[in-house]
NUZA-298292 format. One record per residue (C-alpha): residue in one letter; x, y, z. Coordinates in Angstrom, 3 decimals, decimal comma. Layout:
N
aa->a | east->X | north->Y | up->Z
...
! end
This chain:
313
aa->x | east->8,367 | north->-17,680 | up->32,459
aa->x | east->9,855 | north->-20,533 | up->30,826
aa->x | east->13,210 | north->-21,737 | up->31,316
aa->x | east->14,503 | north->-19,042 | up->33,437
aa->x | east->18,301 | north->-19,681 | up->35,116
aa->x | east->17,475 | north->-21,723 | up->37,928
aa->x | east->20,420 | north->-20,641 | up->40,505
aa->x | east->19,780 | north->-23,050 | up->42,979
aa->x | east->19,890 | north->-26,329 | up->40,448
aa->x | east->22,962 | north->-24,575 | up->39,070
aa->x | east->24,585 | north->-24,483 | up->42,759
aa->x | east->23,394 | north->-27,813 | up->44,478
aa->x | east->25,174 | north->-29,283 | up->41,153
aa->x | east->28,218 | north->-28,211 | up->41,484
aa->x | east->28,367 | north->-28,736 | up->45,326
aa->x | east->27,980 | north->-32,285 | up->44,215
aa->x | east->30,643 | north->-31,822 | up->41,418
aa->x | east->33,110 | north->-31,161 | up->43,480
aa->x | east->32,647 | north->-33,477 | up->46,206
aa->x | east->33,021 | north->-36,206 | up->43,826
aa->x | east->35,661 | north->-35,153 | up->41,838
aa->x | east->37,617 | north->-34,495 | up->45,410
aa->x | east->36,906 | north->-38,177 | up->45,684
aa->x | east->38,255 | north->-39,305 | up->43,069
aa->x | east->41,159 | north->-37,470 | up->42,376
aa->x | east->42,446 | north->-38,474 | up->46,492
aa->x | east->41,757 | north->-42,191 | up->45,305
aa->x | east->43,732 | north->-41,749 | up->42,469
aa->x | east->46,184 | north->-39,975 | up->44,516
aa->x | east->46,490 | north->-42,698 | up->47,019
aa->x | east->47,692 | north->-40,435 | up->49,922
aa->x | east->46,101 | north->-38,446 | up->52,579
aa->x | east->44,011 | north->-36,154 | up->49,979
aa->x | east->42,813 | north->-33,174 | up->50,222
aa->x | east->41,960 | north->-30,666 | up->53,100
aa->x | east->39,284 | north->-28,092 | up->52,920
aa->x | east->39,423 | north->-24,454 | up->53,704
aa->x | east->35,985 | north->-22,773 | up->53,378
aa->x | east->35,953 | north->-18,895 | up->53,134
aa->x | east->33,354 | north->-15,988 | up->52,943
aa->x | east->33,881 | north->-12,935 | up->50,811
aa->x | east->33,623 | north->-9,259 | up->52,192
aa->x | east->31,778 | north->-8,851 | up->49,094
aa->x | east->28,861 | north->-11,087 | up->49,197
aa->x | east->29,127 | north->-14,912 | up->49,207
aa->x | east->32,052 | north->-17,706 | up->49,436
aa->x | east->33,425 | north->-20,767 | up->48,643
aa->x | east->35,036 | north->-24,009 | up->49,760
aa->x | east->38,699 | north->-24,582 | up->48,450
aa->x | east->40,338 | north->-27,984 | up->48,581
aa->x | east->44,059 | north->-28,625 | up->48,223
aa->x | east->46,193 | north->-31,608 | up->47,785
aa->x | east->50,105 | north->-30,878 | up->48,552
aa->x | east->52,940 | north->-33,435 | up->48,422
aa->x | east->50,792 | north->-36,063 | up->47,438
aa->x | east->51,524 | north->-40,137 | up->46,741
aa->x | east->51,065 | north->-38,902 | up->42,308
aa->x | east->50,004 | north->-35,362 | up->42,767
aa->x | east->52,550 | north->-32,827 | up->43,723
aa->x | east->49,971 | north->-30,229 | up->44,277
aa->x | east->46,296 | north->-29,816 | up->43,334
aa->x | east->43,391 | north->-27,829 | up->44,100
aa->x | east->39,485 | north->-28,135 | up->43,636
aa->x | east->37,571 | north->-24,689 | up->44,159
aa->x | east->33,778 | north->-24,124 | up->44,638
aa->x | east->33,036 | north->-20,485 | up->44,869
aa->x | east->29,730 | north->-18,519 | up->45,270
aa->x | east->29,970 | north->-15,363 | up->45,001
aa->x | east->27,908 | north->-11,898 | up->45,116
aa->x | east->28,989 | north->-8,262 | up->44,015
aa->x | east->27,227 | north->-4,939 | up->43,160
aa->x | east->29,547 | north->-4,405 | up->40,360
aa->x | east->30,688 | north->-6,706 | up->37,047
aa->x | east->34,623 | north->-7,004 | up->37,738
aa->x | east->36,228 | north->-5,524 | up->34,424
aa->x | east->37,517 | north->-9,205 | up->33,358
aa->x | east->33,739 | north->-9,725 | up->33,232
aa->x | east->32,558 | north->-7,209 | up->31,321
aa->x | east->35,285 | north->-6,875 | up->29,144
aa->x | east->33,475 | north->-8,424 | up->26,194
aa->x | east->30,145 | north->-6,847 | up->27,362
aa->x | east->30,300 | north->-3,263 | up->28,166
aa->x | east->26,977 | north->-2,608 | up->28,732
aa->x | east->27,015 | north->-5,171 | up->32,031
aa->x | east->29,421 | north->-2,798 | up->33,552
aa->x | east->27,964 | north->-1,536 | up->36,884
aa->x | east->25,219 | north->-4,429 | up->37,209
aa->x | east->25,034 | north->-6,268 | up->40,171
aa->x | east->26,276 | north->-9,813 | up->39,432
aa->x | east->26,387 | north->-14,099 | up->40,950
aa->x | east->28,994 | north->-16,046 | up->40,038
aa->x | east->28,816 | north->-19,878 | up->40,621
aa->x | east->31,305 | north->-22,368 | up->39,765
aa->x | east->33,736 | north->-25,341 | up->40,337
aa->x | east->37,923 | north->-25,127 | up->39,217
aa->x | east->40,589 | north->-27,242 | up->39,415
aa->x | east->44,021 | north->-27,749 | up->38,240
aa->x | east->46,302 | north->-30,754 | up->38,827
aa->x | east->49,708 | north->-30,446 | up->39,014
aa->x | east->51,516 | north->-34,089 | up->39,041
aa->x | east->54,523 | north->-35,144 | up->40,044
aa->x | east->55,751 | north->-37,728 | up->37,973
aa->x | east->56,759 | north->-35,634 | up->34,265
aa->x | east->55,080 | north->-38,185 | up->32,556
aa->x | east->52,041 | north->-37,426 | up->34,041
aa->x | east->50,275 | north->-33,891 | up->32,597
aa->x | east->48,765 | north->-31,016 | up->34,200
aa->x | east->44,787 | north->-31,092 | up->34,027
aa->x | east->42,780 | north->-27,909 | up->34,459
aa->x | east->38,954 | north->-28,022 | up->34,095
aa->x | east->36,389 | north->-25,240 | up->34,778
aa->x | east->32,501 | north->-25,013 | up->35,080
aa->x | east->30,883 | north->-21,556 | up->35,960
aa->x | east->27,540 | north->-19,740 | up->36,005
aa->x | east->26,995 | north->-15,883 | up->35,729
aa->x | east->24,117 | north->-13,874 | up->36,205
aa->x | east->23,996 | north->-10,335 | up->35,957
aa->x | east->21,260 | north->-7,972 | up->37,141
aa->x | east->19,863 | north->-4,443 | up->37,057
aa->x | east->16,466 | north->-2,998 | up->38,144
aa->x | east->14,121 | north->-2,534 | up->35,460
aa->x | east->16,098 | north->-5,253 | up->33,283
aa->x | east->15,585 | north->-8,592 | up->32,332
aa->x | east->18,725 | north->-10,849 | up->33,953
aa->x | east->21,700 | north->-11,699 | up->31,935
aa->x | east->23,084 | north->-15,003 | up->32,612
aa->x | east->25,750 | north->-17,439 | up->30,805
aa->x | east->27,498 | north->-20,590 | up->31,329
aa->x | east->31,361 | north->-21,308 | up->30,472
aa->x | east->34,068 | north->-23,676 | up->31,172
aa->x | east->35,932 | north->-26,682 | up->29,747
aa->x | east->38,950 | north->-28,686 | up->30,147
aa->x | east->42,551 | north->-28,621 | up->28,492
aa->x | east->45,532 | north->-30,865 | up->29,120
aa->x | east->49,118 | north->-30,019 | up->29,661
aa->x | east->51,945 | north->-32,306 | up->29,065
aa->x | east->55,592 | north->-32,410 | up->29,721
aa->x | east->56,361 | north->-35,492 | up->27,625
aa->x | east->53,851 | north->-35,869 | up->24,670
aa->x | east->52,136 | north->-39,492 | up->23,924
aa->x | east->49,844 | north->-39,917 | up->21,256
aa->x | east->47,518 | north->-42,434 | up->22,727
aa->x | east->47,031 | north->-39,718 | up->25,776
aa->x | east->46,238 | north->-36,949 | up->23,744
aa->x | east->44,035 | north->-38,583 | up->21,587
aa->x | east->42,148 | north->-40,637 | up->24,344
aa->x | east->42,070 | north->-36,651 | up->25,812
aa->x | east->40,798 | north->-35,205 | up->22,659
aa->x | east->38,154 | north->-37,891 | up->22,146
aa->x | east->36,791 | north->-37,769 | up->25,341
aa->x | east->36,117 | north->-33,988 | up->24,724
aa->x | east->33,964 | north->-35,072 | up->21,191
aa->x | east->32,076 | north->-37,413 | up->23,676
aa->x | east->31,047 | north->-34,182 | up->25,849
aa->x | east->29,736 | north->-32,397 | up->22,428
aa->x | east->27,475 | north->-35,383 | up->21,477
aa->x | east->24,007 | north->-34,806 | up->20,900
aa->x | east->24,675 | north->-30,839 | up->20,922
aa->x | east->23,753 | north->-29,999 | up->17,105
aa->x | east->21,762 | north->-27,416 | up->16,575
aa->x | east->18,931 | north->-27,718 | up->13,826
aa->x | east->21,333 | north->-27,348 | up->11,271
aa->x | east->24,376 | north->-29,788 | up->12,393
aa->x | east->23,309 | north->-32,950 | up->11,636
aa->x | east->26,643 | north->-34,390 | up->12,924
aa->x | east->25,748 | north->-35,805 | up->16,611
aa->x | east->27,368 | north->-32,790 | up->18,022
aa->x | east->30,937 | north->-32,731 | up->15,964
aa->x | east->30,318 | north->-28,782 | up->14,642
aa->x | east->30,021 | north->-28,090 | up->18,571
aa->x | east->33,333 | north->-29,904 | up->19,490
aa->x | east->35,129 | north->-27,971 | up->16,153
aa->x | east->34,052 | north->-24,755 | up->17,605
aa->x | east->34,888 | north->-24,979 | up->21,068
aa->x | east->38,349 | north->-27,235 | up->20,929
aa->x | east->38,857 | north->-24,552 | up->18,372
aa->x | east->38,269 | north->-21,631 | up->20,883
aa->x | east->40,566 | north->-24,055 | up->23,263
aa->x | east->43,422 | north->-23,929 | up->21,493
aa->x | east->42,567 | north->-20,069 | up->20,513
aa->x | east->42,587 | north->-18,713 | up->24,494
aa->x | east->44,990 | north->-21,507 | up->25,996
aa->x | east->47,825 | north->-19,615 | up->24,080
aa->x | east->50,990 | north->-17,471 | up->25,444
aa->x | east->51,176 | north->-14,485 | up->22,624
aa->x | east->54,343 | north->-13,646 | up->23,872
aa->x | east->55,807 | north->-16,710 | up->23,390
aa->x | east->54,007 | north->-17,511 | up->20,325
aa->x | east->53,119 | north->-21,076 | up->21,459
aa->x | east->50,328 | north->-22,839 | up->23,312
aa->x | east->50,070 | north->-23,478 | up->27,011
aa->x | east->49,707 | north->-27,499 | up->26,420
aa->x | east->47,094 | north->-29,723 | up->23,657
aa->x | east->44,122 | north->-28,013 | up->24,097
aa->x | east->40,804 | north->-29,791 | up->24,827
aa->x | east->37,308 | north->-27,179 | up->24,978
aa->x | east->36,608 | north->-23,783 | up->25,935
aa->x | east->33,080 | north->-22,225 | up->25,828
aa->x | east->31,962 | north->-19,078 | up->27,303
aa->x | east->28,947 | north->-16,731 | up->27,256
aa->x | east->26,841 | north->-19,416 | up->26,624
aa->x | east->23,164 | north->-18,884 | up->26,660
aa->x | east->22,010 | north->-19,059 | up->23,153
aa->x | east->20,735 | north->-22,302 | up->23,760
aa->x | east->18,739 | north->-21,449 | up->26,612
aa->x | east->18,747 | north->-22,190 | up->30,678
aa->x | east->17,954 | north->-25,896 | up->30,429
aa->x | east->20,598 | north->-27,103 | up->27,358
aa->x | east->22,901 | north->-24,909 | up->28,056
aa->x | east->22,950 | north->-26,419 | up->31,883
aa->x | east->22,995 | north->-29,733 | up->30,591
aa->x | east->26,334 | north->-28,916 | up->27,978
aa->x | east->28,153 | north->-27,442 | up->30,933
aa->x | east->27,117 | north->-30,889 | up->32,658
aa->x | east->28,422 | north->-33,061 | up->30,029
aa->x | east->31,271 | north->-30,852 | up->30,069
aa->x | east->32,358 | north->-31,278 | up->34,078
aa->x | east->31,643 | north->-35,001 | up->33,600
aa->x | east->33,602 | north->-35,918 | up->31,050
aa->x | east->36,991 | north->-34,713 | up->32,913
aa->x | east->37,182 | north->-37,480 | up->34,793
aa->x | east->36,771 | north->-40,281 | up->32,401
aa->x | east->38,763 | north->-38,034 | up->30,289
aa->x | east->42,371 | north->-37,878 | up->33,021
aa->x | east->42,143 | north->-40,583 | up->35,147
aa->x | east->42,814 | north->-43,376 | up->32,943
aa->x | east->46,450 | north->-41,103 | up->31,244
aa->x | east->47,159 | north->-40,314 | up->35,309
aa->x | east->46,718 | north->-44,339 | up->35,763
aa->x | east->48,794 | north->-45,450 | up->32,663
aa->x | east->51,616 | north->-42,851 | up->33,562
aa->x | east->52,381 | north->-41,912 | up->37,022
aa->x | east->54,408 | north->-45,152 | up->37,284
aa->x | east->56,715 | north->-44,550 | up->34,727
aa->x | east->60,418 | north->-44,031 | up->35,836
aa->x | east->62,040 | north->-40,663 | up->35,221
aa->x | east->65,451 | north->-38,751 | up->36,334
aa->x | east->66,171 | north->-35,260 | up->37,319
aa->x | east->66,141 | north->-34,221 | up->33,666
aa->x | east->63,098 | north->-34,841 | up->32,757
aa->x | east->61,992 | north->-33,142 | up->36,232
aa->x | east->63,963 | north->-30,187 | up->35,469
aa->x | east->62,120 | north->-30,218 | up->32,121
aa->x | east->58,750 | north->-30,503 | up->34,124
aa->x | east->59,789 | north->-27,287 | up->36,337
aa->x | east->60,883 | north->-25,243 | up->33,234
aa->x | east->57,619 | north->-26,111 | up->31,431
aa->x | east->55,816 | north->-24,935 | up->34,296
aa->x | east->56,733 | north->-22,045 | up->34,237
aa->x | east->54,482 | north->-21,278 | up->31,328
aa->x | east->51,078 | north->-22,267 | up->33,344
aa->x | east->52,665 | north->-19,401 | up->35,529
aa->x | east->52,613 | north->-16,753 | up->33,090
aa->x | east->49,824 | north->-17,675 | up->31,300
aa->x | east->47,471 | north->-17,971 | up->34,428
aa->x | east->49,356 | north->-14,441 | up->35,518
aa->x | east->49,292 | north->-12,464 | up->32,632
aa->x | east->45,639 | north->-13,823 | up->30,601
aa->x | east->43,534 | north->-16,119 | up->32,304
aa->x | east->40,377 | north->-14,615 | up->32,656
aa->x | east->39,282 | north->-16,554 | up->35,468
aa->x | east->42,492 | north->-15,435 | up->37,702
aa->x | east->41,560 | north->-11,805 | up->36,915
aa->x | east->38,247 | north->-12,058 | up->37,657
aa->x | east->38,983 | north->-13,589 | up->41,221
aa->x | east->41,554 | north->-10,677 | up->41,749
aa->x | east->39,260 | north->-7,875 | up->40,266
aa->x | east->36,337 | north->-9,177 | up->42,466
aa->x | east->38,064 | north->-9,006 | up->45,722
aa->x | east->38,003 | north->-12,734 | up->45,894
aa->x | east->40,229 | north->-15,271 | up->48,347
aa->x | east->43,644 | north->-14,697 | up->47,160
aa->x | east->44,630 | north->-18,406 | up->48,408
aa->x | east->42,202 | north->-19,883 | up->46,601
aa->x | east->42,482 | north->-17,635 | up->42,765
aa->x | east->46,046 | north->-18,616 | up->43,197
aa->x | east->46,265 | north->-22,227 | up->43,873
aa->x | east->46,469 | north->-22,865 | up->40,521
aa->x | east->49,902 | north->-21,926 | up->40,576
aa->x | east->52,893 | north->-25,181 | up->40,413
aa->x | east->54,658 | north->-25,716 | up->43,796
aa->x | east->57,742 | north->-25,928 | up->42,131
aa->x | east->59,042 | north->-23,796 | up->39,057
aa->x | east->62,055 | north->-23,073 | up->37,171
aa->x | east->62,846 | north->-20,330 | up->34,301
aa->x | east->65,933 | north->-20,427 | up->32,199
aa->x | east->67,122 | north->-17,407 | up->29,849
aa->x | east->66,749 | north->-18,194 | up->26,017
aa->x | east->67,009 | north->-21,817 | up->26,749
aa->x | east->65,967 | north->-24,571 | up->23,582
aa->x | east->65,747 | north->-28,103 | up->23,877
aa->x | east->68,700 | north->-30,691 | up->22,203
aa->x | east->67,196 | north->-31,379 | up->18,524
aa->x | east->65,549 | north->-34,594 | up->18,020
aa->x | east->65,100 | north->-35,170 | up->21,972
aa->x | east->61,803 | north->-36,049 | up->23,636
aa->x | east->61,933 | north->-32,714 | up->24,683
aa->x | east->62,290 | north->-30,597 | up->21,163
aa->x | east->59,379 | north->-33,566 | up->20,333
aa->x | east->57,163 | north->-31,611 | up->22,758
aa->x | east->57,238 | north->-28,262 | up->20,942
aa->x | east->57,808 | north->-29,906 | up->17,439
aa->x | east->54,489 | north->-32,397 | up->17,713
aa->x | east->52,457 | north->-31,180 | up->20,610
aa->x | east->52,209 | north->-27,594 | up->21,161
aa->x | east->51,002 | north->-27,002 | up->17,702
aa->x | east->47,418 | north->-26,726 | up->17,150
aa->x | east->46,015 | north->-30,238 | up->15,147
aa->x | east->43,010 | north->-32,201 | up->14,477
aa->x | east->43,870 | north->-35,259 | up->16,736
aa->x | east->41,025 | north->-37,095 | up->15,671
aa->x | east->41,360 | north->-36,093 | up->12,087
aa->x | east->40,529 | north->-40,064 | up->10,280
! end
């Protein structure tokens, strides 16, 4: 039948993915890069986790290819779907987050992931998701922007029938859903700038849908490097590192308490090493603490971590 999910196209891609994003992230890096654990679930499958730690620009940083196999959806996967609960289910994909060093420098996280979900007697149920959102510690215009256009690039050429915009109604939707899940209800403000988020894709079918996941994974490159290159040379003191540490702790509690990829991994009996590399080597919390008016700092929650149109004229 045409354009069925081809699983192994899916796979061999993003065993490519993330040998060359591994590449480039240890050039940018400069240091002795990143070693490679690969693991095999009880379950069904595996995966092949890479870490960075103590790095020449990265502090930490980790790029994870799992494969996985189960005979039941995980709750976090089914949560939206009820009627997938109890299918037997493959879950392909590539994650990474970067943690710098240098506060100038922001956190990257980018995702790319595959699903298929089966039961006897019942046509497959597949989707892709995924995207890419940027967390800074000291916000710069030209960064964000750059960060925020390179994320319209990925939409191009996406328009349906009726969006005769290049792909623009695409980017709207998902930076919108970005900025929508990358947010701490409890503390009533978002995890960083945003970027894209897409899930449960499959309304496009196998072979576009593929390809916009694709565009998505490749645009995170040309989208970081060059605000890691412009930055991670820029002087800074223990304030703005403190800073850093206290920000982080809100990647903490958002991966903790609502990332949906996290709970999957935990739900699905996955590598605990691995779901959890994600996490800052370094992190500080103070109680009901507010930055100075009018510093950089208080600029950060005044002009960043509000939801905007970046590339609004």
């Amino acid at each position: 039948m045409a354009d069925q999910p081809d699983i192994d196209a899916v796979r061999d891609y993003l065993f490519d993915l993330q040998d060359r994003i591994t590449d480039a992230l240890a050039a940018e890096d400069g240091g002795d890069g990143f070693r490679e654990d690969v693991w095999s679930r009880p379950g069904g499958g595996g995966g092949r986790s890479r870490i960075l730690e103590d790095g020449c620009v990265f502090e930490k940083g980790g790029i994870n290819l799992s494969d996985v196999q189960g005979d039941a959806m995980p709750p976090s996967a089914s949560a939206n779907r009820p009627e997938l609960a109890g299918r037997s289910f493959q879950a392909m994909g590539v994650s990474l987050v970067m943690h710098p060093r240098n506060p100038f420098v922001p956190t990257s996280h980018m995702n790319v992931r595959f699903f298929i979900a089966e039961k006897p007697g019942h046509p497959p149920v597949w989707w892709f998701g995924g995207g890419f959102d940027l967390t800074p510690y000291y916000g710069n215009d030209e960064d964000v922007i750059h960060w925020h256009q390179t994320a319209r690039d990925a939409c191009n050429g996406f328009g349906d029938a009726t969006d005769d915009s290049g792909g623009a109604a695409v980017h709207a939707r998902f930076k919108e859903w970005c900025d929508r899940y990358f947010y701490l209800k409890h503390r009533k403000e978002p995890r960083g700038v945003g970027g894209l988020f897409f899930d449960d894709l499959n309304a496009w079918g196998f072979a576009r849908s593929f390809a916009f996941m694709r565009s998505v994974a490749e645009h995170y490159l040309p989208g970081y490097r060059p605000i890691v290159a412009r930055r991670k040379g820029m002087a800074y003191g223990e304030a703005e590192r403190e800073f850093q540490k206290y920000r982080r702790g809100r990647y903490v509690e958002f991966n903790l308490v609502y990332d949906r990829g996290t709970l999957f991994g935990l739900q699905s009996g996955g590598r605990t090493e691995s779901i959890l590399m994600s996490l800052p080597p370094e992190v500080a919390w103070r109680y009901d603490w507010w930055p100075e008016p009018d510093s950089p700092e208080a600029e950060l929650y005044a002009r960043y971590l509000v939801p905007r149109d970046w590339l609004a004229g």
